[in-house]
Backbone bond lengths (Angstrom), bond angles and torsions (degrees), N, CA, C in turn:
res aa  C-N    CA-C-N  psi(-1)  N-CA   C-N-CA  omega(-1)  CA-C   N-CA-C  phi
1 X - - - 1.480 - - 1.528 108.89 -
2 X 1.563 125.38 143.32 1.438 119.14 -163.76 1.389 91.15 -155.53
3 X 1.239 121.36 158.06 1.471 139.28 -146.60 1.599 114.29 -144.77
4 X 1.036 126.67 122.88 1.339 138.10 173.26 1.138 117.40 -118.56
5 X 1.526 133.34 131.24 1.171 139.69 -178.63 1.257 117.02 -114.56
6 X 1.305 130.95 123.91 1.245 133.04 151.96 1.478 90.50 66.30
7 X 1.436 107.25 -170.11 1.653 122.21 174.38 1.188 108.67 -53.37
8 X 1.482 128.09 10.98 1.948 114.73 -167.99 1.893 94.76 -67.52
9 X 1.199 112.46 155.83 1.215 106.94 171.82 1.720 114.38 -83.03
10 X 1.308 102.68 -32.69 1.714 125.92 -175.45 1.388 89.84 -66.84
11 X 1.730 94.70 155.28 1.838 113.66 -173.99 1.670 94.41 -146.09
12 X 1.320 112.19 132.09 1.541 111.16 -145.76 1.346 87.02 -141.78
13 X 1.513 118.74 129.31 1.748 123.90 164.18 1.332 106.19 -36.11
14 X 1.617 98.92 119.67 1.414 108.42 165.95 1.559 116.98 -49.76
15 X 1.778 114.61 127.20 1.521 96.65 -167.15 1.716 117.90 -106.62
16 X 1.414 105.35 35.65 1.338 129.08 157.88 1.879 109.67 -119.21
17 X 0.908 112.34 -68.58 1.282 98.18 -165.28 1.722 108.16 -92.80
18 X 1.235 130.98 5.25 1.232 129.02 142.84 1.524 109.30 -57.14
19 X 1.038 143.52 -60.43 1.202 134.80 160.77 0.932 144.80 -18.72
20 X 1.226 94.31 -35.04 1.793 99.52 -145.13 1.708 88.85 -124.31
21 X 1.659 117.17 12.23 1.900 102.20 173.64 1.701 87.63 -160.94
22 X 1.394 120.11 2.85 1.392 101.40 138.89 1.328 128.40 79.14
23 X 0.969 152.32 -112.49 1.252 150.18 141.47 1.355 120.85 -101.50
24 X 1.184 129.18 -11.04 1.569 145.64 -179.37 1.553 81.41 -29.33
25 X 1.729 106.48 164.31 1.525 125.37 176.00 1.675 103.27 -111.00
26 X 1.184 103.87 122.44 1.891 109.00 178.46 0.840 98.39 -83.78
27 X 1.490 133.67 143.38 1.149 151.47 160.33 1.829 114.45 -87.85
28 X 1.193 108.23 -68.16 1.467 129.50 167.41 1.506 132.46 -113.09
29 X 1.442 118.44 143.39 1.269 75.78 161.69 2.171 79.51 -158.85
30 X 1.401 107.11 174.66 0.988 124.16 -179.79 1.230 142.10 -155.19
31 X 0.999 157.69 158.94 2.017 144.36 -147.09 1.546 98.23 -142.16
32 X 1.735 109.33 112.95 1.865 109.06 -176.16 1.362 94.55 -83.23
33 X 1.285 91.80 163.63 1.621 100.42 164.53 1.587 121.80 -33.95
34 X 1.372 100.52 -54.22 1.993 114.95 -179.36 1.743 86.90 -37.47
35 X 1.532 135.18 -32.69 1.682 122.24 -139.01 1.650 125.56 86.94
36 X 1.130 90.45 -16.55 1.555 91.73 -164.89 1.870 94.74 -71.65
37 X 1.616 96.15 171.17 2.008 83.87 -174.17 1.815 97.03 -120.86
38 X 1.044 120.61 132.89 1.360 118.74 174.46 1.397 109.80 -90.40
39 X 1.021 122.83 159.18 1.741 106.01 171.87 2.245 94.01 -159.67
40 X 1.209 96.05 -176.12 1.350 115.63 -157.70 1.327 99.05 -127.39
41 X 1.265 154.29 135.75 1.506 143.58 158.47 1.350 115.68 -173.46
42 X 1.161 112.17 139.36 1.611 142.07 -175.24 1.626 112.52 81.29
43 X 1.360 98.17 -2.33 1.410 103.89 170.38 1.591 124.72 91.03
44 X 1.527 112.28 14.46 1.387 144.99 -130.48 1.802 115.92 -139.39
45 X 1.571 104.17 -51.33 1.191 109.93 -156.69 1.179 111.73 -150.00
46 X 1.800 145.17 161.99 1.369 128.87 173.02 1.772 95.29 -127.78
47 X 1.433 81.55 138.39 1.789 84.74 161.33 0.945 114.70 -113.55
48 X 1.770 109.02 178.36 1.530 107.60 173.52 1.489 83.20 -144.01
49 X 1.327 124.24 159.06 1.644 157.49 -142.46 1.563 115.24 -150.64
50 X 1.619 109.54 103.79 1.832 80.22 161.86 1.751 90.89 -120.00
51 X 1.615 104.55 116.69 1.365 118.62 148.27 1.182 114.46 -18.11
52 X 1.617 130.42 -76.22 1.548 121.56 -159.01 1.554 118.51 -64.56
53 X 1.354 109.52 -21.73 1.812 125.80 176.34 1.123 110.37 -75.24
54 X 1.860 124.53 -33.49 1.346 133.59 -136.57 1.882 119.19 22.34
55 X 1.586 83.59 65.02 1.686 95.22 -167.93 1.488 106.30 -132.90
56 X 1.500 115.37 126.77 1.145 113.64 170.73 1.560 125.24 -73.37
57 X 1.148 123.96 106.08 1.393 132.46 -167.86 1.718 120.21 -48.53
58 X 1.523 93.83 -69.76 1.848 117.51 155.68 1.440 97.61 -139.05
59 X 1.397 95.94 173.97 1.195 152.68 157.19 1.429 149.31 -129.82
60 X 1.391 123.51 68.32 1.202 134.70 -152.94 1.346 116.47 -88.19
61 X 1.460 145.15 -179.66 1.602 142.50 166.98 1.590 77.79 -125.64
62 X 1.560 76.67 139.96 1.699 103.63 162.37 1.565 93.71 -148.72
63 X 1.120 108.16 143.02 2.204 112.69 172.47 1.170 97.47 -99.89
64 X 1.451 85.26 136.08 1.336 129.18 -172.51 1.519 111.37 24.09
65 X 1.539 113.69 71.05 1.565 134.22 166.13 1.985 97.59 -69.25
66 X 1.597 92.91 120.38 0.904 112.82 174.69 1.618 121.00 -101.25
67 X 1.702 127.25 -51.94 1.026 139.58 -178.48 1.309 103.21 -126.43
68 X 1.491 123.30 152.37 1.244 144.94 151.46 1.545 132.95 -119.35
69 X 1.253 107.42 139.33 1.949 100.02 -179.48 1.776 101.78 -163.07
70 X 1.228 112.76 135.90 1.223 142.25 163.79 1.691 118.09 -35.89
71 X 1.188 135.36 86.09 1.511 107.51 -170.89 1.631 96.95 -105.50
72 X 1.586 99.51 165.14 1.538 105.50 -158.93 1.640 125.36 -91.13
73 X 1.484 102.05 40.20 1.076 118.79 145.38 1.842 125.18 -116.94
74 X 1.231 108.59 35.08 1.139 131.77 169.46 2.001 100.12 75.14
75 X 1.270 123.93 8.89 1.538 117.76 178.96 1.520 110.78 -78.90
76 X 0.917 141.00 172.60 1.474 156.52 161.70 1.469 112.22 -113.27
77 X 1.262 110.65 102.77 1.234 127.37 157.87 1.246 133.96 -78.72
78 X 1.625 133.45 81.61 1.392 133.47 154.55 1.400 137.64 -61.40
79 X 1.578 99.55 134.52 1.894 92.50 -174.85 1.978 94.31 -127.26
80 X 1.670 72.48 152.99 1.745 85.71 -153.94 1.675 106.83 -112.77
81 X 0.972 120.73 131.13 1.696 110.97 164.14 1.166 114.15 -66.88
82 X 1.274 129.43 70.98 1.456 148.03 122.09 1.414 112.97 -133.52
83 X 1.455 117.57 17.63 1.621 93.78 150.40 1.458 93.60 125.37
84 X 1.440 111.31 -28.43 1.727 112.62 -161.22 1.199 126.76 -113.47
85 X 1.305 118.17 140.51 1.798 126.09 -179.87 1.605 93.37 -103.13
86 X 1.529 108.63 114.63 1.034 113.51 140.28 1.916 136.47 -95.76
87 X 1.008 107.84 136.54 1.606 103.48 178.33 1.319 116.05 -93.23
88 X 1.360 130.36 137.86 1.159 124.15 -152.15 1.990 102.80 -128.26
89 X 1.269 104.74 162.47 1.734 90.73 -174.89 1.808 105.35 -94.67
90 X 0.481 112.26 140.82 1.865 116.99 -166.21 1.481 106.53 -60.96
91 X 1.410 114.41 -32.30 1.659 110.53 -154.66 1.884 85.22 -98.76
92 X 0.630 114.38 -38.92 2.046 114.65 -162.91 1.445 102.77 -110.37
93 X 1.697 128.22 -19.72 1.383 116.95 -160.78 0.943 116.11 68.43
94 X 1.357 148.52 -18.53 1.502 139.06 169.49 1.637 105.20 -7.55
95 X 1.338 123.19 169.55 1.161 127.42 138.76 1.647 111.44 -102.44
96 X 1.907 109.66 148.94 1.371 101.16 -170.79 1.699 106.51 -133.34
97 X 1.115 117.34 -38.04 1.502 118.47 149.95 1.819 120.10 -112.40
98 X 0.868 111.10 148.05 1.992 114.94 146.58 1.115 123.68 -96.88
99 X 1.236 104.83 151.52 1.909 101.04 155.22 1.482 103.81 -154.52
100 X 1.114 112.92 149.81 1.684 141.23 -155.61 1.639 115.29 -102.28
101 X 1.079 118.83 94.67 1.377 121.88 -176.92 1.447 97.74 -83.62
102 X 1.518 118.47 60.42 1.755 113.67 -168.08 1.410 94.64 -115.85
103 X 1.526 119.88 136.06 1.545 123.44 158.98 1.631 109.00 -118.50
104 X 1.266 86.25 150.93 1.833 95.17 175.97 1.472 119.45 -109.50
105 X 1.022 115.68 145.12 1.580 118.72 -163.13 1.630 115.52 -109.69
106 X 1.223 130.88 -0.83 0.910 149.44 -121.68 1.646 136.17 106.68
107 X 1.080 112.98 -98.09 1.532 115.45 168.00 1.574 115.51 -106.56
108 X 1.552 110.71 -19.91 1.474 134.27 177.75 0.997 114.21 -84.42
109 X 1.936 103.44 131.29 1.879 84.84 -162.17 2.020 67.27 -115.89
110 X 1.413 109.38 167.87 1.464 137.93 -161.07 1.774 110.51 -148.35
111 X 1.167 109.42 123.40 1.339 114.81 -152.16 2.150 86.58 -140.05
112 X 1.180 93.60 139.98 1.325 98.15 -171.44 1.724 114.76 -137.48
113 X 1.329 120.91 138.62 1.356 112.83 -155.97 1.210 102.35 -72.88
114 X 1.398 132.04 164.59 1.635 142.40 -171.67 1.612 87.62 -135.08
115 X 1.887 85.13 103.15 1.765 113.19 171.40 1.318 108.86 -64.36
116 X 1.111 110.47 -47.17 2.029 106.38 -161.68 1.719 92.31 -151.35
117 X 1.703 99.56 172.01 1.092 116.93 -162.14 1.681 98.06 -150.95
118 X 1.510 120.21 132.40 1.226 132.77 158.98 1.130 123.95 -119.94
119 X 1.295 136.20 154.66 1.214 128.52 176.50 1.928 93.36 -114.30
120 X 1.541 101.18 140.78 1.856 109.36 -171.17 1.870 88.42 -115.61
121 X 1.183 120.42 117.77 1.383 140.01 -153.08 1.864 108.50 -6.98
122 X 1.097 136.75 -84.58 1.410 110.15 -153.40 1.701 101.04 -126.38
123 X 1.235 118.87 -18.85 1.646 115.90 -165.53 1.833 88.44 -123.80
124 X 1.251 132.83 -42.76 1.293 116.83 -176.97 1.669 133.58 -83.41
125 X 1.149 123.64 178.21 1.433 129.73 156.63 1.289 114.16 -166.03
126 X 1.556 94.40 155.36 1.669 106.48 -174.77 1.640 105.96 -113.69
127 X 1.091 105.86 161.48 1.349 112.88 -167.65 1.628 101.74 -145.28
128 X 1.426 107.54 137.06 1.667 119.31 163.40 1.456 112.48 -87.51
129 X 1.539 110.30 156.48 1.586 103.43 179.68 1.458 89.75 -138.70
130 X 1.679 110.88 -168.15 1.166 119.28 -162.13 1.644 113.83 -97.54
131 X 1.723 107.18 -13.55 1.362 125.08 -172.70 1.139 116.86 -175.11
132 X 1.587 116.35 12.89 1.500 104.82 -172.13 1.876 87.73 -143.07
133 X 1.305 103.78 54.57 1.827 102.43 153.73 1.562 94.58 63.20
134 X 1.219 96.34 -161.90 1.406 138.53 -150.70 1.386 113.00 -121.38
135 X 1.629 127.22 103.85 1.212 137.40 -169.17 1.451 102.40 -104.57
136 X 1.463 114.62 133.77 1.715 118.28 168.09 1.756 96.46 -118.79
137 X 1.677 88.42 122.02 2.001 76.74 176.47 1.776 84.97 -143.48
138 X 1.500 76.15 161.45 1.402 101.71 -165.78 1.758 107.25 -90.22
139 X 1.205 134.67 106.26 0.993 130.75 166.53 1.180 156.30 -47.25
140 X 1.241 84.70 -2.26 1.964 109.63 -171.21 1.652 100.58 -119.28
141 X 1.101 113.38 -23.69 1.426 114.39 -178.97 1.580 119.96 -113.20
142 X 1.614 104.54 -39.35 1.761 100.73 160.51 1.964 74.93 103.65
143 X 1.190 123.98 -7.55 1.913 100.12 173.02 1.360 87.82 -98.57
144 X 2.038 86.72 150.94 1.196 115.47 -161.47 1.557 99.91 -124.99
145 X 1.142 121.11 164.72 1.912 124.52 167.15 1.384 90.32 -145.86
146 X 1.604 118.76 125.86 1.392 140.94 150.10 1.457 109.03 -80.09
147 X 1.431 102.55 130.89 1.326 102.52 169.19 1.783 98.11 -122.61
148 X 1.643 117.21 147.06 1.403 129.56 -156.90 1.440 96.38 -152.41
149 X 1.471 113.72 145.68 1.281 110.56 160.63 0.779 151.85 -66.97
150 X 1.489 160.51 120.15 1.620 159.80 -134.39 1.598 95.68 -149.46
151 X 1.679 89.46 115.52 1.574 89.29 169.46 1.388 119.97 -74.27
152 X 1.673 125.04 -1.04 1.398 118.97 -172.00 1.646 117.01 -114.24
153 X 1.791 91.65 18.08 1.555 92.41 -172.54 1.961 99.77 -140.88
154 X 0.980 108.21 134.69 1.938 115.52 -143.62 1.853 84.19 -91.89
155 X 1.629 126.43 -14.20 1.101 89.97 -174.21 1.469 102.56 -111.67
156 X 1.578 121.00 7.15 1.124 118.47 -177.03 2.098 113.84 -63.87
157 X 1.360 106.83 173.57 1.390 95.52 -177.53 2.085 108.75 -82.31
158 X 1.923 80.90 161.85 1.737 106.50 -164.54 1.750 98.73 -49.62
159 X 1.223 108.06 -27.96 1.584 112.06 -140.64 1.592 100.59 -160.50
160 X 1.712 111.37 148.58 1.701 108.13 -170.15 2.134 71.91 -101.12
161 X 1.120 129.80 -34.87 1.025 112.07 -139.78 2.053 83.91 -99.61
162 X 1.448 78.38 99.18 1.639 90.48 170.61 2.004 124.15 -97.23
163 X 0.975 124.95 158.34 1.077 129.95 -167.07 1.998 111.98 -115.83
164 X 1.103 113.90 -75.74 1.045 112.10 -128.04 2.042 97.54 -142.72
165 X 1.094 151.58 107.76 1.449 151.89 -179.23 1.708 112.71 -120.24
166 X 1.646 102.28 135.39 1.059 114.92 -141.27 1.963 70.68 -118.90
167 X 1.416 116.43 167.13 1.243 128.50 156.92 1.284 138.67 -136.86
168 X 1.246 132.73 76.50 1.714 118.94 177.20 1.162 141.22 -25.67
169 X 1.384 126.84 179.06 1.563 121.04 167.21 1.634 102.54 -100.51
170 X 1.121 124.43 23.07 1.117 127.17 170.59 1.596 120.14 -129.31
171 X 1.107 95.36 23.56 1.756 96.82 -176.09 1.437 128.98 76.42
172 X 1.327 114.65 10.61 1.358 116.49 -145.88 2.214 82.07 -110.77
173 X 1.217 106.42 138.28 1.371 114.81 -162.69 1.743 101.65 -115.14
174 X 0.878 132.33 122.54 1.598 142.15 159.79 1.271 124.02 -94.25
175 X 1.520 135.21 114.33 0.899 128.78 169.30 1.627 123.42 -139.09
176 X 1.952 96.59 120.87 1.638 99.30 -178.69 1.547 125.56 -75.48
177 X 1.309 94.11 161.39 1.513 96.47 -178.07 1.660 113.83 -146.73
178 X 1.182 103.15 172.40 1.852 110.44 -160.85 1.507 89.89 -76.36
179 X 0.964 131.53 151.51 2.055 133.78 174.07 1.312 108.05 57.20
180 X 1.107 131.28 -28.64 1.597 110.47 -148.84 1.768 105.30 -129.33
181 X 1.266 118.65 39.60 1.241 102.38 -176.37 1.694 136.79 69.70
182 X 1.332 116.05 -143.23 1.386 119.94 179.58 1.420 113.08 -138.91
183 X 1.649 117.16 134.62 0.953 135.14 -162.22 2.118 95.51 -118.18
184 X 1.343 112.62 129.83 1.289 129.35 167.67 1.508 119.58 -141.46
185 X 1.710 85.69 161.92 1.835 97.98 -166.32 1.401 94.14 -174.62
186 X 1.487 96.65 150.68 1.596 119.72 -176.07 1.736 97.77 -115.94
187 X 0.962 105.30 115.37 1.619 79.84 -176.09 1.335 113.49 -86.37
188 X 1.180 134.51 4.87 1.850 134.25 164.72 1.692 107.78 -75.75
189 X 1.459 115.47 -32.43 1.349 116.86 -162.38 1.919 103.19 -114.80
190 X 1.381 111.99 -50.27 1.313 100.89 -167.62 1.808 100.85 -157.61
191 X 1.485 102.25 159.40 0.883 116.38 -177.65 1.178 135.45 -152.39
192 X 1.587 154.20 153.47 1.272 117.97 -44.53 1.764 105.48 -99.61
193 X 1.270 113.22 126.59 1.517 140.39 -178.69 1.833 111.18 -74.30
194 X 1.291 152.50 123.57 1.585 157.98 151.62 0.656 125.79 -71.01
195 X 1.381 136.78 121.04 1.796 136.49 142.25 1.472 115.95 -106.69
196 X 1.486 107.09 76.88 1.244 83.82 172.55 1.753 129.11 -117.52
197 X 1.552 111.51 16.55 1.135 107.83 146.60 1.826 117.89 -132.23
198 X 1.541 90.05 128.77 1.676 84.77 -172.86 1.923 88.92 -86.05
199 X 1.549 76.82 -162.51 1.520 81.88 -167.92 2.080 94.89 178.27
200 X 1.270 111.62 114.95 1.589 124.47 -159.51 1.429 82.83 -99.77
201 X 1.728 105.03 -176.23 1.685 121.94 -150.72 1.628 98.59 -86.00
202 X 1.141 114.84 16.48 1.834 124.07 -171.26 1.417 89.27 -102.98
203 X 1.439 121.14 -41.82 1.582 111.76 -149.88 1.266 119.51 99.59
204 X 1.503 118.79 -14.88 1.449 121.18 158.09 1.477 125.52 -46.01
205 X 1.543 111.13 112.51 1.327 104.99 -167.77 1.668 100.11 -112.14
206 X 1.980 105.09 137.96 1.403 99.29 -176.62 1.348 100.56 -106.18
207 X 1.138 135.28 135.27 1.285 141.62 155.37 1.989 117.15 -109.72
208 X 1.250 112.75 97.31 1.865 102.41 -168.00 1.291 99.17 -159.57
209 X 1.284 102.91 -155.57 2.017 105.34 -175.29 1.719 103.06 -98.62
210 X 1.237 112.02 138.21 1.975 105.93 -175.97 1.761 84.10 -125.12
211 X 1.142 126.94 137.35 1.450 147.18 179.29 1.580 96.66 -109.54
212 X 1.341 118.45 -103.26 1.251 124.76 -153.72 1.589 104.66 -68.97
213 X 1.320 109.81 161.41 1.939 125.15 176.19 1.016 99.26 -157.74
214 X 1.594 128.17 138.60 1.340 144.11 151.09 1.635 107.17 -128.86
215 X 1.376 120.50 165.08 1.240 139.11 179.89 1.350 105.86 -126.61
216 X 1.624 113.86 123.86 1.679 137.16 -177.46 2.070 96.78 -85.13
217 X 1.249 96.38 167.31 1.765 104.40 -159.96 1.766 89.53 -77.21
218 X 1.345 136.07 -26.15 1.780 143.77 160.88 1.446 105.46 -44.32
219 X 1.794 121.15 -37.83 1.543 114.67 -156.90 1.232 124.67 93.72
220 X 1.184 101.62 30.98 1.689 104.23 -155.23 1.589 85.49 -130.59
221 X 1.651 110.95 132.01 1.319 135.83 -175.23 1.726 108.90 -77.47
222 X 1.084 87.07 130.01 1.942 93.23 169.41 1.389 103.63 -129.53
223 X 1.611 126.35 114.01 1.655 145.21 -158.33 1.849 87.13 -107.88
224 X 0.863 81.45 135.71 1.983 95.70 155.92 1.760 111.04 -114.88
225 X 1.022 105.98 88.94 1.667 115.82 164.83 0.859 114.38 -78.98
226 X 1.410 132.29 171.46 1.484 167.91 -168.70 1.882 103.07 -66.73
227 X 1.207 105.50 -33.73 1.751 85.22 173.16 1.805 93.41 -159.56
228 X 1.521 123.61 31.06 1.102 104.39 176.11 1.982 103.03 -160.97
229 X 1.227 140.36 -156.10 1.137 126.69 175.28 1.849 85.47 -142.01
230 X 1.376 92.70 155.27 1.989 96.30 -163.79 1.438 102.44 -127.99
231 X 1.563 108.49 103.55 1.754 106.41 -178.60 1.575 110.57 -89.91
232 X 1.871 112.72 105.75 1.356 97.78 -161.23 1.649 90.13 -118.03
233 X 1.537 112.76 147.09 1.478 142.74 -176.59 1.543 82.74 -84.98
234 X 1.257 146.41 116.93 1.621 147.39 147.08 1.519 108.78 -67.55
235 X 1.944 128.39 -28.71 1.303 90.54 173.80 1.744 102.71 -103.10
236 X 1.000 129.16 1.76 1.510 130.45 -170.04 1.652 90.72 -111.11
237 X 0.784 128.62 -17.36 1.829 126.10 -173.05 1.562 103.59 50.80
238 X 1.030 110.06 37.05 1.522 105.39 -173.74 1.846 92.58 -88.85
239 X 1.157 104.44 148.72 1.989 118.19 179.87 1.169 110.57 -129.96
240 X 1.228 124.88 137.33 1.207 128.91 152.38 1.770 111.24 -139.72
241 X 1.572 93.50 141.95 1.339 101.41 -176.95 1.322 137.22 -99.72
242 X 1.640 141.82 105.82 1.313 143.83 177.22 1.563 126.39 -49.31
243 X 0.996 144.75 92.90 1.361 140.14 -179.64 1.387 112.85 -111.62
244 X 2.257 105.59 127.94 1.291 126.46 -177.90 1.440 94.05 -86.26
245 X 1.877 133.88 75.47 1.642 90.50 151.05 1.592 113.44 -117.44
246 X 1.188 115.04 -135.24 1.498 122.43 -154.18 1.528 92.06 -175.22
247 X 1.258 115.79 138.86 1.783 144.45 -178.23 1.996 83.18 -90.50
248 X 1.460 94.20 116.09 1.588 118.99 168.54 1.331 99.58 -127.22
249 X 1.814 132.19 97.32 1.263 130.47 172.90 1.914 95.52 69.02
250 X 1.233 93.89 -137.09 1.496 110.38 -156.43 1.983 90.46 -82.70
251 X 1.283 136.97 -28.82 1.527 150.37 -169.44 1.335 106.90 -66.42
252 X 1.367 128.47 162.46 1.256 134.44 124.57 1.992 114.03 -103.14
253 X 0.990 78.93 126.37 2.040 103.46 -179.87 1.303 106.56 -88.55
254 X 1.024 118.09 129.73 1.826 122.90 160.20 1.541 84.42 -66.08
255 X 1.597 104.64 144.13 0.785 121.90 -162.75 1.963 105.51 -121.15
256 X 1.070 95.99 -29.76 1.805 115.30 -165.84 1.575 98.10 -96.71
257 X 1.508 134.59 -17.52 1.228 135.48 -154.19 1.460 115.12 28.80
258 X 1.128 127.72 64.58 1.627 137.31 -173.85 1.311 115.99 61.73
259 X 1.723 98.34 -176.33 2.142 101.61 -164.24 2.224 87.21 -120.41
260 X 1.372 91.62 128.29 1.622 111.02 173.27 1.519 109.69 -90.11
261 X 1.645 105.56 -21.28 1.796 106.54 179.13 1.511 72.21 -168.28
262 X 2.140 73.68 167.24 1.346 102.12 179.69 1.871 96.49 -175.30
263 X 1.523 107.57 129.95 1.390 108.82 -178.27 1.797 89.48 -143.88
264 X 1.347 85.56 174.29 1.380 123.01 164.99 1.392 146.97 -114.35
265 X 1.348 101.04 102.30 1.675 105.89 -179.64 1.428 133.99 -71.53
266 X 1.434 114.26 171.20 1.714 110.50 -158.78 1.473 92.27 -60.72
267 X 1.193 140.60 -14.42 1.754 129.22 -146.45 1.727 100.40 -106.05
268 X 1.746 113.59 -5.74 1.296 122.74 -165.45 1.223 116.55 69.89
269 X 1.326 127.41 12.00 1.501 136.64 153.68 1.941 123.13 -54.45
270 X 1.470 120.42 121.58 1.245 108.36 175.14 1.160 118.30 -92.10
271 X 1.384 107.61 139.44 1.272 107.49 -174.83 1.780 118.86 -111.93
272 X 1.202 118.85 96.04 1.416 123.73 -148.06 2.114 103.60 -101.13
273 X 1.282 112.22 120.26 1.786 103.60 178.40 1.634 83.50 -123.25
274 X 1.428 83.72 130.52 1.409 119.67 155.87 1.326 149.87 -75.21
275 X 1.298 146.05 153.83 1.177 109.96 -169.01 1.680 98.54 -105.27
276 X 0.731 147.42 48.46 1.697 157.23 158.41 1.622 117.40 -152.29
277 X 1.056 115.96 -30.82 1.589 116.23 -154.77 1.246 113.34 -95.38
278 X 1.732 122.07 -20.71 1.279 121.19 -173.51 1.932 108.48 103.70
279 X 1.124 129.60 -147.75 1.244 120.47 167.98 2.001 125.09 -112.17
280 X 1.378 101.12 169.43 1.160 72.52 179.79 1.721 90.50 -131.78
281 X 1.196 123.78 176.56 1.658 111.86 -167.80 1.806 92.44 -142.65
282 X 1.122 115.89 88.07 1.841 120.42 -166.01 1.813 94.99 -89.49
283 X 1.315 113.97 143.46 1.629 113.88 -171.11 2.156 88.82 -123.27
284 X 1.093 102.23 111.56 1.773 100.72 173.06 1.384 122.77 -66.30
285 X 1.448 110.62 -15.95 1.661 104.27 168.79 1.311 120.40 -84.53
């Protein structure tokens, strides 16, 4: 964990919670409303954090906890590479329901990791998987709707192998995927909408894998692709593209080998981590 202050340019081990989790590997992590920060790491266990105490709340085991997210009845929902969302109780971590993203094939049962997690206003959530689309299940009832791609139907999704769902304050749902861009839907108004080749004011057209999405306080999309970061206008579709490289001999090299996250801070600063390069902190004014 590492810490930046103010305009300092330097980013310095956090000197509370660097401490206190060490070298462990984060997987996830996320900030509830309360502030407190939940996070995911070593692939093992979930914590929860309150900053202002510098107190570890819990500490629970979950196998192989993959994602974490806040749903808005104050529970914590973890999804695990084996298939399962557990819901967890906020104040103790308990676990308090499961549910089983398991299909059977015959005698073979097939269990698939759950990439990301949204919560769709108060009784649902959607979930990414590793190859089998896009699940909306209802939490209060345990029914579920998969949505999968169909090459013979224009609104089904781009891609089974989804990544990553972003959420507005307007209902409006984003979801990345491996090859094919981004797939969105409102589910009161419309359903399911493609982007999967942008294309900026050059005519450069990207077609590749986009992982990370955040939304700036304008509405304006920031994509983490495969070797570049993608500033997309959703009602003007206007794009323009960010590129990390560096002069190697006579070349330019991607330098960052693509964006794994990417958020937005109170100042409208992006904040883009890479998966080689370290971070990068882009300011739009």
């Amino acid at each position: 964990w590492f810490l930046k202050r103010g305009t300092q340019s330097s980013i310095q081990p956090h000197p509370f919670l660097g401490d206190l989790v060490g070298k462990r590997s984060l997987q996830d992590i996320s900030v509830t409303k309360g502030q407190n920060i939940i996070a995911v790491y070593n692939e093992s266990r979930v914590i929860r954090i309150s900053l202002e105490m510098e107190k570890v709340l819990f500490d629970v085991p979950v196998p192989l906890a993959y994602t974490i997210a806040e749903l808005e009845d104050g529970r914590l929902a973890c999804g695990t590479g084996t298939g399962k969302i557990y819901l967890l109780d906020p104040k103790h971590g308990q676990i308090g329901r499961t549910f089983e993203s398991i299909r059977k094939e015959g005698s073979v049962v097939i269990h698939k990791a759950i990439h990301d997690i949204c919560m769709l206003g108060k009784s649902h959530m959607a979930y990414t998987s590793e190859d089998e689309g896009m699940t909306i299940l209802n939490i209060h009832t345990g029914d579920e709707k998969i949505y999968v791609q169909d090459v013979n139907d224009p609104n089904s999704l781009s891609s089974n192998q989804t990544v990553h769902i972003h959420a507005d304050e307007n209902q409006n749902y984003y979801v990345t995927t491996a090859y094919n861009g981004i797939d969105f839907f409102n589910l009161s108004r419309y359903f399911i909408q493609k982007k999967i080749v942008f294309e900026d004011d050059h005519h450069r057209p990207f077609v590749s894998y986009v992982n990370s999405i955040a939304e700036d306080a304008q509405g304006l999309l920031w994509i983490g692709a495969s070797d570049r970061v993608i500033e997309y206008h959703p009602q003007t579709h206007d794009t323009r593209y960010h590129f990390y490289h560096e002069l190697v001999g006579n070349y330019n090299v991607n330098a960052l080998l693509g964006f794994k996250t990417i958020c937005v801070d109170h100042l409208g600063r992006v904040w883009q981590g890479s998966f080689k390069g370290g971070i990068v902190i882009y300011d739009p004014n």
